[in-house]
Each structure stands twice: as C-alpha cells, then as structure tokens.
C-alpha positions as CSV (number, residue, x, y, z in Angstrom):
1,X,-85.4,41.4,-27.5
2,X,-87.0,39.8,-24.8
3,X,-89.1,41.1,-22.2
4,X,-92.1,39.0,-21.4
5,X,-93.2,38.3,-17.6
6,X,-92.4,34.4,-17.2
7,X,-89.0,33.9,-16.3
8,X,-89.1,30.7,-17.4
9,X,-89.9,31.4,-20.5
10,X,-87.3,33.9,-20.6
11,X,-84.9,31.4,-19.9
12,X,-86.0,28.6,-22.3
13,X,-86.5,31.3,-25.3
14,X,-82.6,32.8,-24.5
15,X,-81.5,28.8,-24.3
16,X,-83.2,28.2,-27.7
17,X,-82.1,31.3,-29.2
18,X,-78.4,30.6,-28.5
19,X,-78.4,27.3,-29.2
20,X,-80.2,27.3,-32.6
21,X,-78.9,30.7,-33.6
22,X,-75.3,31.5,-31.8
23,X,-74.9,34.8,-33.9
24,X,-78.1,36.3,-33.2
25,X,-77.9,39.6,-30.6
26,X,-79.9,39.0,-27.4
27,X,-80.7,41.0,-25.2
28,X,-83.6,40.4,-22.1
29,X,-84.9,41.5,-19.2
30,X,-83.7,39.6,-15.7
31,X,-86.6,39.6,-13.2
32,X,-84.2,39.3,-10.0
33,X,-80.3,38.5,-9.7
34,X,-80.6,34.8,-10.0
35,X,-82.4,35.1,-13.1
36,X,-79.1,37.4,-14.8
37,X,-77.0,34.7,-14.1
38,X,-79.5,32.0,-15.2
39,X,-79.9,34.2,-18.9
40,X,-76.0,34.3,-19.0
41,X,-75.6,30.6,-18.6
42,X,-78.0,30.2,-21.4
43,X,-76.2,32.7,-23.9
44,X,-77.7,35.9,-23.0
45,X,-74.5,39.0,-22.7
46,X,-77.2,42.1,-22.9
47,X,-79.3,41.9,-19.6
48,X,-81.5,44.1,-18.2
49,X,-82.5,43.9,-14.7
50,X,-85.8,44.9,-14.2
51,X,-85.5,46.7,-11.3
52,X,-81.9,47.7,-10.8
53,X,-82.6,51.1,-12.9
54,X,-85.1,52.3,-10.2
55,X,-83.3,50.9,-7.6
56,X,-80.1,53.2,-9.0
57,X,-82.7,56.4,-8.8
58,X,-83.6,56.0,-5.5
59,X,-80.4,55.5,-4.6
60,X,-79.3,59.1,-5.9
61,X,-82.2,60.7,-4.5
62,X,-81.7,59.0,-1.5
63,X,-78.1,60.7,-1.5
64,X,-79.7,63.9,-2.4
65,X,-82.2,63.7,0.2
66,X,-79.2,63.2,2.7
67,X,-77.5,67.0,1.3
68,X,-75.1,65.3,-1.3
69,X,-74.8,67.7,-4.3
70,X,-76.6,65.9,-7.3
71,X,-73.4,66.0,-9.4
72,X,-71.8,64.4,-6.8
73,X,-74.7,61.4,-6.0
74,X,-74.8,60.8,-9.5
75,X,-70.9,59.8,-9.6
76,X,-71.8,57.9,-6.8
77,X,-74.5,55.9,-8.0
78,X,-72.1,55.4,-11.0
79,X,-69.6,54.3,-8.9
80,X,-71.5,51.2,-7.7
81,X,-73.7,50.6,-11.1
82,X,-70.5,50.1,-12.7
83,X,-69.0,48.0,-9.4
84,X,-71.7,46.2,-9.1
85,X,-72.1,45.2,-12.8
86,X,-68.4,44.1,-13.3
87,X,-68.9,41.7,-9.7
88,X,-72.0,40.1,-11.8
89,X,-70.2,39.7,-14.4
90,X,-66.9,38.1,-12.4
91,X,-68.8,35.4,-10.4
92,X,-71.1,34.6,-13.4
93,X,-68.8,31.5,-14.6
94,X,-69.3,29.8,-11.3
95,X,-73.3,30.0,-11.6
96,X,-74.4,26.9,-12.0
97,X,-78.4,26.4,-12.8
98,X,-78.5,22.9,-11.7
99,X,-77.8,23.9,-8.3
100,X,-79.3,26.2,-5.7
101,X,-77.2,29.5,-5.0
102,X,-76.9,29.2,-1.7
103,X,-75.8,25.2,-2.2
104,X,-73.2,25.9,-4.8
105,X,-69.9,26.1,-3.3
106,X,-67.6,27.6,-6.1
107,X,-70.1,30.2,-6.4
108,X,-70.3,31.0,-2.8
109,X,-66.6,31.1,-2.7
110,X,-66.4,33.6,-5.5
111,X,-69.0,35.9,-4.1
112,X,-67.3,35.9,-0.5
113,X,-63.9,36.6,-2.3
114,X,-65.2,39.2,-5.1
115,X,-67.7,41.2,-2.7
116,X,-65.8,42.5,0.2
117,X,-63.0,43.4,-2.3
118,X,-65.6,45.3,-4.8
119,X,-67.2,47.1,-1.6
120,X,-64.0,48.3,-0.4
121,X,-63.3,50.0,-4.0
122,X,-66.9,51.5,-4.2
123,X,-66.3,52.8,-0.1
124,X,-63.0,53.9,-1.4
125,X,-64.3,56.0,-4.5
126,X,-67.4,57.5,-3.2
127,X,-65.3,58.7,-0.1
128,X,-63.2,60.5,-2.7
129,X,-66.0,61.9,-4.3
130,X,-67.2,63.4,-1.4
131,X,-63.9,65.0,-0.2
132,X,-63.5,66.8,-3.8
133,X,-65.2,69.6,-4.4
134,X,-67.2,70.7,-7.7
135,X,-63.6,71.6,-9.6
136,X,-62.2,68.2,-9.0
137,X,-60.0,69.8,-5.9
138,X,-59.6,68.1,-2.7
139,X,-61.3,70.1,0.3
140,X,-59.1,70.6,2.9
C-alpha cells in the first residue's frame, strides 16, 4: 500500500514494485487523473483517487440539495462512479507517459470516442432513475 504525498515517488515505488516483484498486490493512491493512468502504466490495477470519493459526496448532496430523494442520488452517483471508472479503465492502454495528454493523439482519439458515448449512458440511466419511483415503477 501506497499512499505517500510525492507523486513521483508514487510512480517510481509502483514501477519498482512491478518490475522486481510482478505478483505482489498494489494498491496506491492517484493524486489527480493523469497520475491513475501514470500508476497503471507502471503496474498498479488497485487505484485510489484521492479526491474522487469526496468529489462523489458532494455530488449526492448536491442532488439532494436540488430535492432528489437520497435513495435516488445515491443510484445516481453510482451510476457515474461506475461509468466513469470503466471509461478510465477503457482509454488507459492508450496513456502513454512519455507524452503529454493533450499531445498524445491515440489517447485523444479514445477519449473523444469513449466520453460522449459513456455520457450518453450515464444521461440515459439517471433519467431513468428519476422517472421511477421508490418501488421500481415508472411514474406516469
């Protein structure tokens, strides 16, 4: 388990880690978005994004705040944790580290073909959410 503050480090002890010991579990704490795909080029399957949790939260008290049932904002929230996770996980094989993001053309191309496909299934979903009601029934 890794969860020290240098990403670097982070990066270089994942790297090291896989390399020198493939079978060893690893799991480690991303610092932003770049940084999950940096720890899954270098071996690391069990990340955890530092602020993505909170960011969830917020997100279903932000719903709630707007008059969503909680029930309701918390299948939401899932909705796009689990959307959003799967997309990171598609596009991650294009990541290259030796090349900016926003420079990296098969990467860019993936992300503009995954994105708008994934946002139209979490728009979909949460839509459907909203229109049932607490039995599973659609409202009329």
């Amino acid at each position: 388990m890794i969860a020290i503050d240098n990403k670097e480090q982070i990066t270089e002890m994942v790297h090291y880690i896989h390399t020198n010991h493939p079978n060893v579990h690893i799991m480690a704490r991303a610092l932003d978005r770049n940084h999950f795909y940096e720890l899954y080029a270098a071996g690391c399957c069990d990340i955890i994004r530092e602020t993505y949790d909170s960011s969830l939260r917020m997100a279903r008290s932000a719903f709630e705040a707007l008059g969503v049932p909680s029930d309701k904002a918390v299948d939401m929230v899932s909705v796009f944790d689990q959307s959003d996770r799967e997309g990171m996980v598609e596009v991650a094989d294009t990541y290259d580290v030796n090349i900016p993001p926003f420079e990296n053309e098969a990467f860019m191309a993936k992300v503009r073909e995954v994105a708008p496909r994934r946002e139209a299934e979490v728009r979909e979903q949460m839509t459907k959410i909203l229109q049932h009601n607490s039995k599973g029934e659609e409202q009329l």
